[in-house]
PyMOL Python script that loads the backbone (N, CA, C, O; Angstrom):
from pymol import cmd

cmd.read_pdbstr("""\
ATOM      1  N   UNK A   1      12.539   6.102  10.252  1.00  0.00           N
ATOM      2  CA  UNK A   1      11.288   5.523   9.810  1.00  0.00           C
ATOM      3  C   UNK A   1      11.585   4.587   8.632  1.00  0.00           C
ATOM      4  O   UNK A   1      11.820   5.057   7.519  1.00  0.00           O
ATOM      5  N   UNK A   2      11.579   3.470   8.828  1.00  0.00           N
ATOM      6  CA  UNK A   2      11.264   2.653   7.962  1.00  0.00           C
ATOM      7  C   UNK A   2      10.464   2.507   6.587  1.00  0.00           C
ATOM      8  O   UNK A   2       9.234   2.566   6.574  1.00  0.00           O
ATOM      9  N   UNK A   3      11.301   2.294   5.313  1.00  0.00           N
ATOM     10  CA  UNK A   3      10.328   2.819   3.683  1.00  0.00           C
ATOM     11  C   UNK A   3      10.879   1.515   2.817  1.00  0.00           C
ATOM     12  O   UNK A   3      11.973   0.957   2.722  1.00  0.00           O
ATOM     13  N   UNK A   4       9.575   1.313   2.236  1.00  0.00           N
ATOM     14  CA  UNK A   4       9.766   0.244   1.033  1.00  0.00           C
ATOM     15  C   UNK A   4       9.264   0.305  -0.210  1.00  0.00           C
ATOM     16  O   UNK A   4       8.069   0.602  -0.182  1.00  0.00           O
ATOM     17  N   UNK A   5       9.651   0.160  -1.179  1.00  0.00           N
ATOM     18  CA  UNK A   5       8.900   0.461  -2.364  1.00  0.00           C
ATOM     19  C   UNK A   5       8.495  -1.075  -3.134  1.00  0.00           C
ATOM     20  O   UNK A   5       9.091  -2.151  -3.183  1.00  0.00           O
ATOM     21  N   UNK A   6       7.447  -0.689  -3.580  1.00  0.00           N
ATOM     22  CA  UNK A   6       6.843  -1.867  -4.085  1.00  0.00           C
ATOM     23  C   UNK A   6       6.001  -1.662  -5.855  1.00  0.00           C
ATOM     24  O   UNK A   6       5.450  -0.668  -6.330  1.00  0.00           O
ATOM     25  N   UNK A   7       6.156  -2.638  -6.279  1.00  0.00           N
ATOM     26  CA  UNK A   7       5.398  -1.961  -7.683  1.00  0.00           C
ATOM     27  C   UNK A   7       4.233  -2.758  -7.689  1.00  0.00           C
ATOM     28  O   UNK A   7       4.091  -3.853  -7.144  1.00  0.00           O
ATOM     29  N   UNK A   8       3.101  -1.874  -8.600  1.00  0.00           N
ATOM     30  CA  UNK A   8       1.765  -2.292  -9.044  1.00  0.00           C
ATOM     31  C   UNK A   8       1.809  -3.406  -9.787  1.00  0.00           C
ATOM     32  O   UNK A   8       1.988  -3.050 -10.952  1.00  0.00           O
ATOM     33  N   UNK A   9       1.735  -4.627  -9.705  1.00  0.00           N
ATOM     34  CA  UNK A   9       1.904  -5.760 -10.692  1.00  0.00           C
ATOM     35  C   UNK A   9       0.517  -6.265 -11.299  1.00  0.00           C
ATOM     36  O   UNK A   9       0.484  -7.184 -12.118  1.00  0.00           O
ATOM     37  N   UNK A  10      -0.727  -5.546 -10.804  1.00  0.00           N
ATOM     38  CA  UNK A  10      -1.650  -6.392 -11.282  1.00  0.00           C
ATOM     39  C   UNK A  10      -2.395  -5.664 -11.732  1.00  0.00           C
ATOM     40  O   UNK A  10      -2.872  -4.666 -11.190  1.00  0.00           O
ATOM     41  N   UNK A  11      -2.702  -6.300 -13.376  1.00  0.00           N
ATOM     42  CA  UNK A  11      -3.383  -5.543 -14.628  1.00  0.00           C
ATOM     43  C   UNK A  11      -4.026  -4.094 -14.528  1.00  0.00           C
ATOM     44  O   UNK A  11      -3.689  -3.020 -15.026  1.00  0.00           O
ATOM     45  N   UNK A  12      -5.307  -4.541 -13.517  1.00  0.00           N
ATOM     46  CA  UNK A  12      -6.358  -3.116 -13.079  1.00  0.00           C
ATOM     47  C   UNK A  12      -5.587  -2.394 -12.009  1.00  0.00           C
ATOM     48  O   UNK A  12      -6.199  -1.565 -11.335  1.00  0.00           O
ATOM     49  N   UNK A  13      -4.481  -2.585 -11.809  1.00  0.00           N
ATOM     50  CA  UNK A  13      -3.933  -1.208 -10.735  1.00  0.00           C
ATOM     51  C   UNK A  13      -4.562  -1.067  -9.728  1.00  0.00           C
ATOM     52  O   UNK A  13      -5.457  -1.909  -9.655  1.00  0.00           O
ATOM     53  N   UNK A  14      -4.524  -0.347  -8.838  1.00  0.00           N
ATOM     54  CA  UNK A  14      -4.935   0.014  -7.747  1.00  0.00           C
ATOM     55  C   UNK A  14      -6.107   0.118  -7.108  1.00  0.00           C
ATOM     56  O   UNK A  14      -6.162   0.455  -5.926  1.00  0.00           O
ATOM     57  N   UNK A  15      -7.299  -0.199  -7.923  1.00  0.00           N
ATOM     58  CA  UNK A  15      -8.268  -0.378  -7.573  1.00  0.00           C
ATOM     59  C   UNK A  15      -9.292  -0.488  -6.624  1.00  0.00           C
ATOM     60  O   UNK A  15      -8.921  -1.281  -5.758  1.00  0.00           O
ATOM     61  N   UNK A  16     -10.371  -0.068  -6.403  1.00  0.00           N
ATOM     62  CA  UNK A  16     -11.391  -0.474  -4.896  1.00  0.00           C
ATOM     63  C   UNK A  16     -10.922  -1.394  -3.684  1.00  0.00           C
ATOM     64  O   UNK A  16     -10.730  -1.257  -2.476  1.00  0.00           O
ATOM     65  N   UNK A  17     -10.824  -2.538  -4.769  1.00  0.00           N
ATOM     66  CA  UNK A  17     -10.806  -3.764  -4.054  1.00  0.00           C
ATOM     67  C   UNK A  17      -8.971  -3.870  -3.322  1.00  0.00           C
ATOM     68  O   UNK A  17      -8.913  -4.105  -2.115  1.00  0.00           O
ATOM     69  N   UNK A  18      -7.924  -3.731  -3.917  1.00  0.00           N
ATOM     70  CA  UNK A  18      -7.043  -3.416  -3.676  1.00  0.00           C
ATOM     71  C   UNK A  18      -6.631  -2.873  -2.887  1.00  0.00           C
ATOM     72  O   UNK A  18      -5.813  -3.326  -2.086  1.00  0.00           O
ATOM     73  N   UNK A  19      -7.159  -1.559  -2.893  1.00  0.00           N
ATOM     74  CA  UNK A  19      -6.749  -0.649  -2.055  1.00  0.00           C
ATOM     75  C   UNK A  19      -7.655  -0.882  -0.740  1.00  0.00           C
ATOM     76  O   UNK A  19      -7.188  -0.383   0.284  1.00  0.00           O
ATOM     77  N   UNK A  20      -8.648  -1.436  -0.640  1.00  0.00           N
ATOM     78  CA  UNK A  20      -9.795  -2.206   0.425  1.00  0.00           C
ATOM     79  C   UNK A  20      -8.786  -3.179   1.024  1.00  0.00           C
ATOM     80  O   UNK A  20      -8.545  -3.010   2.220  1.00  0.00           O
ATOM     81  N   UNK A  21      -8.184  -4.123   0.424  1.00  0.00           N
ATOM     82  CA  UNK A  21      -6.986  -4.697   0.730  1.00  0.00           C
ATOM     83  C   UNK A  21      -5.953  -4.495   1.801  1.00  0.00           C
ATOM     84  O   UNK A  21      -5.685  -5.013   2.885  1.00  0.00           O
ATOM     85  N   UNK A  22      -5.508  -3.577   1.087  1.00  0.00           N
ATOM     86  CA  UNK A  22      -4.284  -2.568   1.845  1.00  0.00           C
ATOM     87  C   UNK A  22      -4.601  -1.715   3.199  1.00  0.00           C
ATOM     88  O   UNK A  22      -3.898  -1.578   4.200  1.00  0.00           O
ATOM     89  N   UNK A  23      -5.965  -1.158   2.884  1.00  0.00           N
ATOM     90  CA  UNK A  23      -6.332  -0.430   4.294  1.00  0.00           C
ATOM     91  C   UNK A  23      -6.798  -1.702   5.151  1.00  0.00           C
ATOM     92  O   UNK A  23      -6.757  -1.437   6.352  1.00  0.00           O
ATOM     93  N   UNK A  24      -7.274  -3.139   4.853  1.00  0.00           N
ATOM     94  CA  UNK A  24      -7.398  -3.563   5.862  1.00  0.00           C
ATOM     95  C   UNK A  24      -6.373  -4.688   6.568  1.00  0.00           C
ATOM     96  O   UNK A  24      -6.623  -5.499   7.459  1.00  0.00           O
ATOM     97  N   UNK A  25      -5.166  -4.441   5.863  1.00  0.00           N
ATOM     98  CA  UNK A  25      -4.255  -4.816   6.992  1.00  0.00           C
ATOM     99  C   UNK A  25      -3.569  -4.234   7.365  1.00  0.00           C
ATOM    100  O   UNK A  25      -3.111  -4.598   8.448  1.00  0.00           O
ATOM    101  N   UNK A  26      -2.941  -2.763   6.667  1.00  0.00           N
ATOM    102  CA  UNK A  26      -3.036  -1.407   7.539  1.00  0.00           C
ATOM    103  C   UNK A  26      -3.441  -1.548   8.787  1.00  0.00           C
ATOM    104  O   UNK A  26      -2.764  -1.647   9.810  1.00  0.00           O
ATOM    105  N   UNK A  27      -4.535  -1.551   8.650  1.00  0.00           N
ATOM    106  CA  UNK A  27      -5.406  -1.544   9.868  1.00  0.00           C
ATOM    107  C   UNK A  27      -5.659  -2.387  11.669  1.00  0.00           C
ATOM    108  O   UNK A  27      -6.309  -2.329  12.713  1.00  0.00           O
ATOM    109  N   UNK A  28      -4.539  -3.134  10.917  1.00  0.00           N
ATOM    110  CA  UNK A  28      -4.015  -4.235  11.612  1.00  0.00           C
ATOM    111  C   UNK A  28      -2.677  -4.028  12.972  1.00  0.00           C
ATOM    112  O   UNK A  28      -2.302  -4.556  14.018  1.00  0.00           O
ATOM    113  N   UNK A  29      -2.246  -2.486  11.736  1.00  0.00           N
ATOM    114  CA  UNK A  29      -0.980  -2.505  12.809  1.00  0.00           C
ATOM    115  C   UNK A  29      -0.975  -0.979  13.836  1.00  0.00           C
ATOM    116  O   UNK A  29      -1.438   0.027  13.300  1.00  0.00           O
ATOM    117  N   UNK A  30      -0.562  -0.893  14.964  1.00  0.00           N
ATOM    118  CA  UNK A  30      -0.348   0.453  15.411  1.00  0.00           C
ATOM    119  C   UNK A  30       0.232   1.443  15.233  1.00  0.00           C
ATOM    120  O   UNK A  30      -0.090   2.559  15.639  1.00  0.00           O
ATOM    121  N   UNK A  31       1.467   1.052  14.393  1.00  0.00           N
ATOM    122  CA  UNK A  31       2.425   2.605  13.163  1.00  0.00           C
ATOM    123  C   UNK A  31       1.470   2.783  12.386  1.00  0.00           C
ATOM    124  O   UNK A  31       0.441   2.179  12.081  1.00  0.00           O
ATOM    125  N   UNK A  32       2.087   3.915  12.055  1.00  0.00           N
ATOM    126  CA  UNK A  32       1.535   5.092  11.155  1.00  0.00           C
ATOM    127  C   UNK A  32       1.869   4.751  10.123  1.00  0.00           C
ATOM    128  O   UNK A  32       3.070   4.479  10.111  1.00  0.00           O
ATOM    129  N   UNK A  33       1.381   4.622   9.202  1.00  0.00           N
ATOM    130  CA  UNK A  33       1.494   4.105   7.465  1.00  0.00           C
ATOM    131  C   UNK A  33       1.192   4.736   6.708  1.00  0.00           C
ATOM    132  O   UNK A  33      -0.031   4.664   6.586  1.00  0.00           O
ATOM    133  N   UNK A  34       1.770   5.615   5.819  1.00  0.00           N
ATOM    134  CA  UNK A  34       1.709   6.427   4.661  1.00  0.00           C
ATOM    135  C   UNK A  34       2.125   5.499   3.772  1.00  0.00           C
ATOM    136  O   UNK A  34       2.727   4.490   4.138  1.00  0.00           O
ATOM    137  N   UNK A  35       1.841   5.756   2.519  1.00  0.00           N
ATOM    138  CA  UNK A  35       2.121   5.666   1.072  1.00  0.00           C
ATOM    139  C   UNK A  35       2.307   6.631   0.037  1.00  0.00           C
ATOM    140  O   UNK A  35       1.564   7.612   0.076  1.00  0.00           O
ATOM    141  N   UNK A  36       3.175   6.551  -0.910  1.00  0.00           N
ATOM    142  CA  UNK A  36       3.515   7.504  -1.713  1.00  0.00           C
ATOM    143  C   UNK A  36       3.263   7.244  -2.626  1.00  0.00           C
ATOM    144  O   UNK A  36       3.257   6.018  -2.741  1.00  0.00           O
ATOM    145  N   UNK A  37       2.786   8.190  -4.238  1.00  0.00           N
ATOM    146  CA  UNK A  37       3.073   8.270  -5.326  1.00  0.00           C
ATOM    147  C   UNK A  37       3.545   8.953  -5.818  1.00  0.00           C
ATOM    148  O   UNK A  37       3.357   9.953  -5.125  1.00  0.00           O
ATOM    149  N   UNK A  38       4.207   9.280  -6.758  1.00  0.00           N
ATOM    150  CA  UNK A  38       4.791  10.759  -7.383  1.00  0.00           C
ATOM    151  C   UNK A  38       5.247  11.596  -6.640  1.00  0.00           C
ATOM    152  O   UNK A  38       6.280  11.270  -6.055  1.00  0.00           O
ATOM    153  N   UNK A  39       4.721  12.871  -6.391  1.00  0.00           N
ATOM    154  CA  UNK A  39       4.485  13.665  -5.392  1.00  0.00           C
ATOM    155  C   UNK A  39       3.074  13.475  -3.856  1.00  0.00           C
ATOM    156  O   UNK A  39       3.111  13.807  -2.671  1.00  0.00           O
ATOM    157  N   UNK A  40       2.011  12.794  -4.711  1.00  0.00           N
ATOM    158  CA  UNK A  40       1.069  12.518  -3.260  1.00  0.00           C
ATOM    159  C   UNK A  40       1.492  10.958  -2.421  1.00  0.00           C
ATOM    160  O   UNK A  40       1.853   9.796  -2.609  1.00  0.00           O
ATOM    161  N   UNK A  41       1.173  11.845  -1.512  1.00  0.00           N
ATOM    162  CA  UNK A  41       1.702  11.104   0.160  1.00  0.00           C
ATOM    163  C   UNK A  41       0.272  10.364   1.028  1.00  0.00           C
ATOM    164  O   UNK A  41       0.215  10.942   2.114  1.00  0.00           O
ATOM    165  N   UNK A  42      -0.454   9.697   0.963  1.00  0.00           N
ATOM    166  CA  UNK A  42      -1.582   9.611   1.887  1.00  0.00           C
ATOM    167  C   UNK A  42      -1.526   8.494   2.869  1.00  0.00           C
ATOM    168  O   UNK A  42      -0.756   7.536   2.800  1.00  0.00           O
ATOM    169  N   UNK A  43      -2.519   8.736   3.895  1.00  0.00           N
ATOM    170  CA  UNK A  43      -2.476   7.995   5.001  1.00  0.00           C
ATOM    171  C   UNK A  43      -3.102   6.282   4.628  1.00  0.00           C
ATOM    172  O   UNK A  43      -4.279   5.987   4.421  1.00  0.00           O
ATOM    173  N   UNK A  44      -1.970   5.393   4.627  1.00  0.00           N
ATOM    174  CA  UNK A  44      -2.282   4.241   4.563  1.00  0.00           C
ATOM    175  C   UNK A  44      -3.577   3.296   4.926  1.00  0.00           C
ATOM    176  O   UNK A  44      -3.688   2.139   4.522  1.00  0.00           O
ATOM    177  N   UNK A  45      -4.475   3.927   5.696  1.00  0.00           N
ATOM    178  CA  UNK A  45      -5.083   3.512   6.685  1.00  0.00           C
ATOM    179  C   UNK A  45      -6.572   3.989   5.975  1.00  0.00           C
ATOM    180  O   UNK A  45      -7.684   3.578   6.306  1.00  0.00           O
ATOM    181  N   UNK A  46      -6.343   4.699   5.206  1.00  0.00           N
ATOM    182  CA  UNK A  46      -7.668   5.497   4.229  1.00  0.00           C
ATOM    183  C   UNK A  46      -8.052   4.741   3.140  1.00  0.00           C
ATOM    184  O   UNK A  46      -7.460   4.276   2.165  1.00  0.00           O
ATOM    185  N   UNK A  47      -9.287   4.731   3.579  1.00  0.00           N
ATOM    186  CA  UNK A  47      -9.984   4.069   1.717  1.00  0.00           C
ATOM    187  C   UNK A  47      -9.765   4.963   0.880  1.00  0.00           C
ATOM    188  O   UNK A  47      -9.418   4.541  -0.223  1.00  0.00           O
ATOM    189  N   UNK A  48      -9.869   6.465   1.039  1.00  0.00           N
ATOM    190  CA  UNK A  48     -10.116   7.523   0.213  1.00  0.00           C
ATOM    191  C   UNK A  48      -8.599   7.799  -0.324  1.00  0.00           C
ATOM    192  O   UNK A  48      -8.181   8.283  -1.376  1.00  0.00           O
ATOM    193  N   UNK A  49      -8.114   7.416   0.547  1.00  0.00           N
ATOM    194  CA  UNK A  49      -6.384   8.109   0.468  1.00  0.00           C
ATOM    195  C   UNK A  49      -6.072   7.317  -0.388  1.00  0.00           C
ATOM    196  O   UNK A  49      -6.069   7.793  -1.523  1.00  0.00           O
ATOM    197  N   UNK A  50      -5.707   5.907  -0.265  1.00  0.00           N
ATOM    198  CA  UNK A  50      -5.228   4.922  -1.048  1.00  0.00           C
ATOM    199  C   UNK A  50      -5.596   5.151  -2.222  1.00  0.00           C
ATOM    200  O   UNK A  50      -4.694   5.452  -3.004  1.00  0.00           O
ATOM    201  N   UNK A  51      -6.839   5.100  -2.691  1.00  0.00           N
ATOM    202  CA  UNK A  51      -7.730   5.378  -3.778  1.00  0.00           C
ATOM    203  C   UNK A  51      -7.597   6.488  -4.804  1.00  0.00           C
ATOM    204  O   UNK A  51      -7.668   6.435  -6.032  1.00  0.00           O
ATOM    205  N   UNK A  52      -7.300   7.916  -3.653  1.00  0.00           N
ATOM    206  CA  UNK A  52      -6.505   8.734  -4.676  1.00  0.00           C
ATOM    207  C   UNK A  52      -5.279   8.600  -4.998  1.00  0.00           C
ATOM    208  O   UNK A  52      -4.808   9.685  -5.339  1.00  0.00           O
ATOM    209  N   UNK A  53      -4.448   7.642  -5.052  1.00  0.00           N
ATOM    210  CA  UNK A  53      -3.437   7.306  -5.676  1.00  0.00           C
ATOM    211  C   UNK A  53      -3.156   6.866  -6.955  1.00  0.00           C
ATOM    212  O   UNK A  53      -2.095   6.859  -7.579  1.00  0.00           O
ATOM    213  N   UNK A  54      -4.344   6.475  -7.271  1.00  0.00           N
ATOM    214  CA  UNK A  54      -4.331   5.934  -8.905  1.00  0.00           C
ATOM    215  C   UNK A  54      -3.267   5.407  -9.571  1.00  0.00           C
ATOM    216  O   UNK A  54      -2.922   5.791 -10.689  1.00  0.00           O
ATOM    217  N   UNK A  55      -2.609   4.358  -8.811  1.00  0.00           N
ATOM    218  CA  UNK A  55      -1.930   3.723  -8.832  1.00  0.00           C
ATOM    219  C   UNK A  55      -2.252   2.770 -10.380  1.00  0.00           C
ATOM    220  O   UNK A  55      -3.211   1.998 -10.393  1.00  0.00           O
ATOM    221  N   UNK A  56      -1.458   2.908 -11.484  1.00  0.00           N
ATOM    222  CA  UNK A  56      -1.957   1.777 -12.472  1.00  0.00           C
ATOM    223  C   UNK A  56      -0.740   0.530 -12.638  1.00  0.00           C
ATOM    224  O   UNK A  56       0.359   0.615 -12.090  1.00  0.00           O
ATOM    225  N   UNK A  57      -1.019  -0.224 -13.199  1.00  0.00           N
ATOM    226  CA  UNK A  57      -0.366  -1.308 -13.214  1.00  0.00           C
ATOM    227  C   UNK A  57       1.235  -0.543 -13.936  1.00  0.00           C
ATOM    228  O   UNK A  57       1.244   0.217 -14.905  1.00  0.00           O
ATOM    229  N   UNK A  58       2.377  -0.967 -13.215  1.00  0.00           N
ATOM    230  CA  UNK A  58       3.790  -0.917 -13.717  1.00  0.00           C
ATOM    231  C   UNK A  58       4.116   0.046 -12.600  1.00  0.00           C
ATOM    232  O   UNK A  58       5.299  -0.027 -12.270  1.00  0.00           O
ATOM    233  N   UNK A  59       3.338   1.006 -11.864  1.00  0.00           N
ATOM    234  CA  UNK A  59       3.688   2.245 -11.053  1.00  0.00           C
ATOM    235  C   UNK A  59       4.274   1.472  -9.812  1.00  0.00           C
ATOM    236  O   UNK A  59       4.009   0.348  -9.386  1.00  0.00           O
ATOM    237  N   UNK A  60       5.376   2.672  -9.257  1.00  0.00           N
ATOM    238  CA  UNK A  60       6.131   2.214  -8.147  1.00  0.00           C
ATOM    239  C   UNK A  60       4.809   2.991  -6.801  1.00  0.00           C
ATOM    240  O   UNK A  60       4.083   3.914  -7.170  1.00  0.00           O
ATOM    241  N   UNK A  61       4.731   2.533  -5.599  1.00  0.00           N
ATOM    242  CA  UNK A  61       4.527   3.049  -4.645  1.00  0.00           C
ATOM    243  C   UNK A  61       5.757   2.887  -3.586  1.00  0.00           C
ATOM    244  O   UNK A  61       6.628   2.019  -3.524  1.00  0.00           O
ATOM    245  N   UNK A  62       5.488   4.161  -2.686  1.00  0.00           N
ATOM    246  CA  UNK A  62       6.740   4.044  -1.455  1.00  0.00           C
ATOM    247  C   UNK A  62       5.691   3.648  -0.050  1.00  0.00           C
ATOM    248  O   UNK A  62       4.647   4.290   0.064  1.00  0.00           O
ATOM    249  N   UNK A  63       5.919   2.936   0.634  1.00  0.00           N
ATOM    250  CA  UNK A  63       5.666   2.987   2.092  1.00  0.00           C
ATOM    251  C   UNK A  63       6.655   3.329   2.896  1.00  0.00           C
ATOM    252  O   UNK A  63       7.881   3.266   2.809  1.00  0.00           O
ATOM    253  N   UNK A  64       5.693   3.811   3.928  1.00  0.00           N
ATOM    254  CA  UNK A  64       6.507   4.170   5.263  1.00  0.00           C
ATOM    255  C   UNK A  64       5.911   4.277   6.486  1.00  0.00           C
ATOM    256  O   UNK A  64       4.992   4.992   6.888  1.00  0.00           O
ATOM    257  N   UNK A  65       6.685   3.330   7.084  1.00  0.00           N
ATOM    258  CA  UNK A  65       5.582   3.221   8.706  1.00  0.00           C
ATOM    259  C   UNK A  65       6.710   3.930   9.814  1.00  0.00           C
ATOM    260  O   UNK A  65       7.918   3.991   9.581  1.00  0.00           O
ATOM    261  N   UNK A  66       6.063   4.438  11.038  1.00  0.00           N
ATOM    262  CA  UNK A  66       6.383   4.915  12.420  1.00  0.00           C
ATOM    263  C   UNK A  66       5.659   4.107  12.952  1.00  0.00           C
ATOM    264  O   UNK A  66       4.469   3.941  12.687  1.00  0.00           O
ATOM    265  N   UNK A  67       6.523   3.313  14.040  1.00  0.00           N
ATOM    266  CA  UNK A  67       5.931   2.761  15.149  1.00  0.00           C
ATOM    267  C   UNK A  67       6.326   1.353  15.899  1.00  0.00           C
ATOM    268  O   UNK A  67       7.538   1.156  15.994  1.00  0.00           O
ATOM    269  N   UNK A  68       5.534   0.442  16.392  1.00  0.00           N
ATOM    270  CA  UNK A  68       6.417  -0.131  17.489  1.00  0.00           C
ATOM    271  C   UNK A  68       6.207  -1.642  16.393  1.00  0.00           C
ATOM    272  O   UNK A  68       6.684  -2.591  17.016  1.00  0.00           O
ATOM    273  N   UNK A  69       5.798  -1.991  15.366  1.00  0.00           N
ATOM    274  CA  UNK A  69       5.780  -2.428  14.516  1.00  0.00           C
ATOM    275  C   UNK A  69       5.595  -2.261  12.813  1.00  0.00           C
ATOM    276  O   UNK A  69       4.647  -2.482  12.060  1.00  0.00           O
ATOM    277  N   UNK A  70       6.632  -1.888  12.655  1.00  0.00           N
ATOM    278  CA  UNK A  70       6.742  -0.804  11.548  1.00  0.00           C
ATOM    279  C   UNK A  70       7.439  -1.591  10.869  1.00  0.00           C
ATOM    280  O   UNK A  70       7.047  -1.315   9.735  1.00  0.00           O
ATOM    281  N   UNK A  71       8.287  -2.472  10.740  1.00  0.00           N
ATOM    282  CA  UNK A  71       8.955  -3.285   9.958  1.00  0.00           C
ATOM    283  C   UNK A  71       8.016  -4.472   9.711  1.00  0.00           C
ATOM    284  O   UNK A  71       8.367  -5.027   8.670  1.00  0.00           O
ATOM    285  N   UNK A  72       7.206  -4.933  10.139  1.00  0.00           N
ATOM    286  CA  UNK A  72       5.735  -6.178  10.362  1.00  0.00           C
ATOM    287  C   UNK A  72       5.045  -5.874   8.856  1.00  0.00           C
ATOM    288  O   UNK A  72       4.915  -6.394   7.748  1.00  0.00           O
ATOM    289  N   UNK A  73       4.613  -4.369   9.790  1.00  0.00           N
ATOM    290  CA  UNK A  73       3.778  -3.634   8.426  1.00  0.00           C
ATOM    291  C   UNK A  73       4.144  -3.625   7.385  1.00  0.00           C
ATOM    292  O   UNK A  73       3.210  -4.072   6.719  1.00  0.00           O
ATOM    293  N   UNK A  74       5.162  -3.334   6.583  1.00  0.00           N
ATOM    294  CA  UNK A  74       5.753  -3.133   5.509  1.00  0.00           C
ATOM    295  C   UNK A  74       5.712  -4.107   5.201  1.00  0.00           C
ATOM    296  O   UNK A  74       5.061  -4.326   4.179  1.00  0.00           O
ATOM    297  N   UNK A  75       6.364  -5.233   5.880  1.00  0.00           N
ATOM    298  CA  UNK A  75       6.658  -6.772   5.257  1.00  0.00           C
ATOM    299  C   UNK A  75       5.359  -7.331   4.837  1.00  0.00           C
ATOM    300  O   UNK A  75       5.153  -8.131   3.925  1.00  0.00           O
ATOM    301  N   UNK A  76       4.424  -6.728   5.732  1.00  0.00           N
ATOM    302  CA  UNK A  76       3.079  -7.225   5.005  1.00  0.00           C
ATOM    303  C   UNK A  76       2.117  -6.808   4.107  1.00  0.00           C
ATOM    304  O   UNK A  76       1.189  -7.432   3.591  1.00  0.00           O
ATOM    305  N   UNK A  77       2.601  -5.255   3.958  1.00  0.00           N
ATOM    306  CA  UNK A  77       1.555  -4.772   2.958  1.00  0.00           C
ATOM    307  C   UNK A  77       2.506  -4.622   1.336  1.00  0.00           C
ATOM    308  O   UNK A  77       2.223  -4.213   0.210  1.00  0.00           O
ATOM    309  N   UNK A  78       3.625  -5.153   1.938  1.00  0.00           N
ATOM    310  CA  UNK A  78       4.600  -5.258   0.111  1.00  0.00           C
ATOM    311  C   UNK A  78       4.418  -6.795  -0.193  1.00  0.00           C
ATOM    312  O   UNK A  78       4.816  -7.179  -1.294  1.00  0.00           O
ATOM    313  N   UNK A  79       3.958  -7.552   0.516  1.00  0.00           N
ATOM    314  CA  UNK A  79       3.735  -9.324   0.747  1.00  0.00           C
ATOM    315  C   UNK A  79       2.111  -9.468  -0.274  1.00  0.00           C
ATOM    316  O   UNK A  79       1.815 -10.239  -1.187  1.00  0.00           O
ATOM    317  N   UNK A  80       1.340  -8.361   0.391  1.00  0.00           N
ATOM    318  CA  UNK A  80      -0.053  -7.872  -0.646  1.00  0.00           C
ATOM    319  C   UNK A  80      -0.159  -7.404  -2.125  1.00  0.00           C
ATOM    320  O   UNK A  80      -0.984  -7.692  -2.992  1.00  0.00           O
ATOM    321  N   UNK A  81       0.939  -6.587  -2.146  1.00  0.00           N
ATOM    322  CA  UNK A  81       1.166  -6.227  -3.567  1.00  0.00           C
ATOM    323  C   UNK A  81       1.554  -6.745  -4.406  1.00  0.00           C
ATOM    324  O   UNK A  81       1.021  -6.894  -5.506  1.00  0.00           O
ATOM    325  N   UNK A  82       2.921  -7.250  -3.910  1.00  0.00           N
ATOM    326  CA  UNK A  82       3.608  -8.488  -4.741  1.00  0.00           C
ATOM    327  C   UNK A  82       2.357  -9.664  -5.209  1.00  0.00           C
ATOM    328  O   UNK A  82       2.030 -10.182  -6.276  1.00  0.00           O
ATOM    329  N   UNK A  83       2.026  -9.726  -4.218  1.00  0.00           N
ATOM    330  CA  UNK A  83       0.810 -10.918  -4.540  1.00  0.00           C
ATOM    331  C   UNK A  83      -0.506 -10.607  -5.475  1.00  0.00           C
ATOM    332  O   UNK A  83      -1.565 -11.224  -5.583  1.00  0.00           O
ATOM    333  N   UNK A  84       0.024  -9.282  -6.176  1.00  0.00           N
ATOM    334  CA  UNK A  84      -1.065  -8.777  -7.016  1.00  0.00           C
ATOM    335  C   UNK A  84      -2.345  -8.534  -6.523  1.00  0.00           C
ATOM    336  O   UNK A  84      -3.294  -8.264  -7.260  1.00  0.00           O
ATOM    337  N   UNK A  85      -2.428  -8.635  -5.050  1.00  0.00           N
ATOM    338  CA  UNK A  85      -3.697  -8.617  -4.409  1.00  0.00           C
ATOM    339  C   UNK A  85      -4.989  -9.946  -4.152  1.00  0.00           C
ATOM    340  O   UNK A  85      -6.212  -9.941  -4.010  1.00  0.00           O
ATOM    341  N   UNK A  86      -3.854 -11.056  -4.197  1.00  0.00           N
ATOM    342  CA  UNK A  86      -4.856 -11.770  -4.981  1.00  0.00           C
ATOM    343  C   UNK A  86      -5.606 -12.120  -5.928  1.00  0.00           C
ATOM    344  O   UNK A  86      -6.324 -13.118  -6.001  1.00  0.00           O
ATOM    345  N   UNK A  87      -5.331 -10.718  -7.181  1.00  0.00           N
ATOM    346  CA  UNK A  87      -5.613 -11.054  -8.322  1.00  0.00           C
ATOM    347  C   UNK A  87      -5.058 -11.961  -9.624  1.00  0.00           C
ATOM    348  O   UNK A  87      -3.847 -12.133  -9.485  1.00  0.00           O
ATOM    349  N   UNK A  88      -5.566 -12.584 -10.831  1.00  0.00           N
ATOM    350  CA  UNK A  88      -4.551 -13.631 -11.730  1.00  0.00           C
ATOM    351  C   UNK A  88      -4.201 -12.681 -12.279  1.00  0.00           C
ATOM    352  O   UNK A  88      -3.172 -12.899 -12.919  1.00  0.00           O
ATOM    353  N   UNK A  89      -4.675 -11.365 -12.377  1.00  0.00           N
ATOM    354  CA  UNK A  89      -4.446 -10.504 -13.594  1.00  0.00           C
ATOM    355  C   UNK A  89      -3.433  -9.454 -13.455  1.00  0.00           C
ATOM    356  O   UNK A  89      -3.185  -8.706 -14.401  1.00  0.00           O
TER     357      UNK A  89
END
""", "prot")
cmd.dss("prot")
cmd.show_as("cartoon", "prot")
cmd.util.cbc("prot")
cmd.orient("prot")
């Protein structure tokens, strides 16, 4: 299974909108997408999940996808982060 780590680069962290972000291009692919923090693991694909991550700005997250595009995924939801989400901040 395929894993990438990516860091929080933008000011407000992980946020609604962010993590709204992330689940909707998640959502995009047919692997299975988890994310990690610390010790919690949640399903990529969750508003709720993402959200309890409380991800703040400087924090590492891990991804990890299963599936028949699982390397796509990653490339695109670390392509989101890096990009601060679209945020300047």
């Amino acid at each position: 299974m395929p894993e990438r780590s990516a860091q929080i680069l933008n000011r407000s962290g992980l946020h609604a909108r962010p993590a709204a972000e992330i689940v909707k291009a998640a959502a995009k692919f047919k692997s299975d997408i988890t994310i990690a923090r610390d010790d919690v693991e949640v399903n990529g694909k969750s508003i709720m999940g993402v959200m309890m991550l409380a991800a703040e700005f400087g924090s590492t997250v891990t991804l990890k996808a299963d599936g028949p595009d699982a390397d796509q995924a990653l490339e695109t939801l670390c392509t989101i982060i890096a990009g601060k989400f679209g945020e300047s901040t």
